[in-house]
N, C-alpha and C positions, 0 to 999 in steps of 0.2 A: 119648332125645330129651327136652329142658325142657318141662317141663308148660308149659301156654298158663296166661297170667293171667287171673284174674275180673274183666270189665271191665262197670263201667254208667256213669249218665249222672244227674247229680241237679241241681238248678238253683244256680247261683252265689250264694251268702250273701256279706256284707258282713264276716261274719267268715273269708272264705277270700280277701280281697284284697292279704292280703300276702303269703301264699304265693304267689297267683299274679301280685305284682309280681315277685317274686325269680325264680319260674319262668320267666315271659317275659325277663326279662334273664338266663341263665344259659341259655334257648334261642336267643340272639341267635346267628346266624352268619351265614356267606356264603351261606345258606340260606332266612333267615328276619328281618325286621323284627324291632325290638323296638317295641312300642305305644307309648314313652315313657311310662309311667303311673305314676301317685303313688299310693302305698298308701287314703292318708284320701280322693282324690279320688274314686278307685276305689269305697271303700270308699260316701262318699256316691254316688253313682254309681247304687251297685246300688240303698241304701235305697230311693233317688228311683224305683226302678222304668227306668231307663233304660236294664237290659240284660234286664227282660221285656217289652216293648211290644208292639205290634203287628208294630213293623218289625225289632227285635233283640231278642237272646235269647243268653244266657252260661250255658255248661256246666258244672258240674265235672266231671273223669272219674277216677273213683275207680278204682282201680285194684288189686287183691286187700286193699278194705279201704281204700287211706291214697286221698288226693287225688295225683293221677299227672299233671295239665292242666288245660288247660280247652280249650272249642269254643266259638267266637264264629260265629253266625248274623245274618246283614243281608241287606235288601231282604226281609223275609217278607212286607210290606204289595203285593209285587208279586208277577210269576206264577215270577220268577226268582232266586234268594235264595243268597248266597254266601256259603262257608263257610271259618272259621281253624282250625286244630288247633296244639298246642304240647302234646306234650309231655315230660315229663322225661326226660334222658337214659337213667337206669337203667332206665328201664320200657320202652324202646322194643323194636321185636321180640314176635315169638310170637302177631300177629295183633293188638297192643292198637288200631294204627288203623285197619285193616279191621273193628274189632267198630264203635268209635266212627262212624263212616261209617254202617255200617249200622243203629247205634241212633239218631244224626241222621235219617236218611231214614224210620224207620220212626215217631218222633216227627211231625216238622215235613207230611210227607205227608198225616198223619193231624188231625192238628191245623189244618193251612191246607188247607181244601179248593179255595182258588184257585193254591196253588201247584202250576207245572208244571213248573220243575227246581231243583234241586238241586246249585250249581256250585263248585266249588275250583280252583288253579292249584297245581301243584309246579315248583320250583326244575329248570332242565333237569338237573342234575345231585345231583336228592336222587332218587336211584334208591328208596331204600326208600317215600317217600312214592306214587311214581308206581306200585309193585307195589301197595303197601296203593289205591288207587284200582283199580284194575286187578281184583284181587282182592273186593269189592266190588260189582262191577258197575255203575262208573262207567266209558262211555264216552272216549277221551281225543279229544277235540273240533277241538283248535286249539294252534298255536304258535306264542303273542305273543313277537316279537323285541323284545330291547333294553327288555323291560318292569318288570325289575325291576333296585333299584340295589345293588349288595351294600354293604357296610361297608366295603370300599376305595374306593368309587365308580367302580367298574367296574358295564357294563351285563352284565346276563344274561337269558336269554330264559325262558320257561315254558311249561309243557307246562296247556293247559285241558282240566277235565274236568268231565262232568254224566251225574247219572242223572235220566231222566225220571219224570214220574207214570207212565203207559207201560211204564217199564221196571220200579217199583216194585210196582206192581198184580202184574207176572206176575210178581212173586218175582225180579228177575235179580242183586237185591241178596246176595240169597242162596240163590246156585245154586251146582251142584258144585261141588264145592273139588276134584276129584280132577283129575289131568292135570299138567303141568307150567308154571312161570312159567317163562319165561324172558324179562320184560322186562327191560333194560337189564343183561343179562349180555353177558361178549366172549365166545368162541369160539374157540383156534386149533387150528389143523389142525397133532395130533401126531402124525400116520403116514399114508402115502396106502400104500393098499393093494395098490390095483389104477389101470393108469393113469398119467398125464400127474403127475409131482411138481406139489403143491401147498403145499411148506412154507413157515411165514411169513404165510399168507393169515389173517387175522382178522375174525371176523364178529360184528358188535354188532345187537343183537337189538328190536327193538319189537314189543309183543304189547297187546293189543288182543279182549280175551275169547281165542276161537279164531284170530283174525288172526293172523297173524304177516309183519313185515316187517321184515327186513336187511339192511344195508349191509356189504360188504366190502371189501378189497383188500390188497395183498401180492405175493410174487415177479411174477410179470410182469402182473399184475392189475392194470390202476391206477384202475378202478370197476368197481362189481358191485353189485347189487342182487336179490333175490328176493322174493316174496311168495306164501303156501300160507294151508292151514290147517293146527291144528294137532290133532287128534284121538287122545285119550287119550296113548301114547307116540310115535306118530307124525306126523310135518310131513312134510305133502306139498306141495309145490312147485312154481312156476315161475321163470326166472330168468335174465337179461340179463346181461355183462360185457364192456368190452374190454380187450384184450391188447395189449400195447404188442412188438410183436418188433422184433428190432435191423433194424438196415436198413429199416425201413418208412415209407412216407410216414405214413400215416394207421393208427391202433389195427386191430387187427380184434374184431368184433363176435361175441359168441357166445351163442347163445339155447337153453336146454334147461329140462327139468325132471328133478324127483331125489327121492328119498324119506328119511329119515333117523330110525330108530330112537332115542329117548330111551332113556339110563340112568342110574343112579349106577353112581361110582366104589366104591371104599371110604374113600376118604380124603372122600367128601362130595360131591366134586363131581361134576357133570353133565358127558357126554361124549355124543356124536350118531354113530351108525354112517350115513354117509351115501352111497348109491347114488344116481350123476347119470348122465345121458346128454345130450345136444347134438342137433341136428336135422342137423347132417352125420352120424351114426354115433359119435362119440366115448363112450365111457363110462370111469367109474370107482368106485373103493368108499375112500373114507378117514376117518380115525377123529377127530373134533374133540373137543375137550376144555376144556372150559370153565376160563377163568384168572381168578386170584383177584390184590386189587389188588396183593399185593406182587408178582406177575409181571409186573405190566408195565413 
């Protein structure tokens, strides 16, 4: 497995304004703003004191050694203070924005003693950003529709997230790492065991510290949802779906709960041995396995 990189947090010089113009344009995507910013203005910028103030404050995040980002903090002058992260493609992974998170929070916490959260938004679909929050011990709050504009100008919506002073004090910024993530992974069901066939069915995952809450559907499924927790290898469960059967006026409804073993493959990925029952008596045991983006 790749060793994790040495990641800290040092305060933004005027002589690092040009790497981090090229970094922000070169982190541009359907993901992420670019600040429009000019090297020299930047660069005066910082001189001027205008990105340590009371209200803002500009990171570098050095990164085994070289500058790897930057972290842009605004609103510190209030109780609620929101936070940018960017950064470089090659450094991403192995924890670099889960450590950055939690050196922001252990900083600014400690430094504003009227600050009482801590807030950022991810892209609904930058899955890595929303695990590094996640991971971290950022709550995920809220999802603003239609709030951000990509580079086609097309709307996309974001996932809010915050850690309190509350949640900082008891350590939740850095709590077990052990258990599994499974936010924003899919799921399908490659073998039913035992049981009513359920091929086809695919389940996409939001997690939430120990929460866990999924959406499904598939062969005759045509919504499903569950929500459990999820403790150490195992998610325990409850969970809603209707059935669409031929001939029917209306779906039918089915309510149970179910238990499901986490593992690894050997090829990597995660697969759920999962035992459900139904409140009529139904049960079954089938084997899901987590897909990766070229399967879908």
């Amino acid at each position: 497995m790749p060793a994790r990189h040495e990641v800290h947090l040092r305060v933004l010089t005027s002589e690092d304004a040009a790497w981090a113009v090229e970094l922000d344009a070169s982190a541009t995507s359907a993901y992420a703003r670019d600040h429009g910013w000019d090297s020299e203005k930047l660069a005066a910028e910082i001189d001027e004191g205008v990105w340590t103030s009371d209200d803002r404050f500009a990171w570098a995040i050095v990164v085994d050694g070289d500058p790897g980002g930057f972290a842009l903090v605004t609103g510190l002058a209030e109780a609620d203070a929101r936070m940018e992260i960017r950064i470089a493609a090659p450094r991403r992974g192995r924890g670099v924005g889960r450590e950055v998170l939690r050196q922001l929070a252990d900083h600014h916490f400690a430094a504003n003693p009227h600050l009482v959260r801590l807030a950022g938004r991810a892209h609904e679909h930058n899955v890595p950003m929303q695990r590094a929050f996640n991971a971290a011990g950022f709550r995920m709050e809220a999802r603003y529709r239609d709030s951000f504009q990509q580079t086609d100008g097309a709307l996309a919506s974001e996932w809010g997230y915050a850690l309190t002073r509350t949640d900082w004090e008891a350590g939740r910024h850095r709590g077990d790492e052990k258990g599994y993530d499974l936010h924003g992974l899919t799921f399908a069901v490659e073998e039913t065991i035992e049981g009513p066939p359920s091929h086809g069915v695919l389940v996409k995952f939001l997690q939430e510290s120990r929460r866990i809450i999924a959406r499904y559907d598939g062969h005759e499924i045509s919504e499903g949802e569950l929500a459990g927790l999820l403790v150490g290898d195992v998610l325990v469960y409850h969970f809603v779906h209707l059935v669409d059967e031929k001939g029917a006026a209306q779906p039918q409804q089915i309510v149970g709960h179910g238990r499901a073993r986490m593992q690894r493959r050997r090829d990597g990925r995660l697969e759920a041995v999962d035992e459900w029952d139904t409140t009529t008596g139904v049960d079954g045991r089938r084997l899901l396995v987590e897909r990766r983006d070229d399967q879908r």
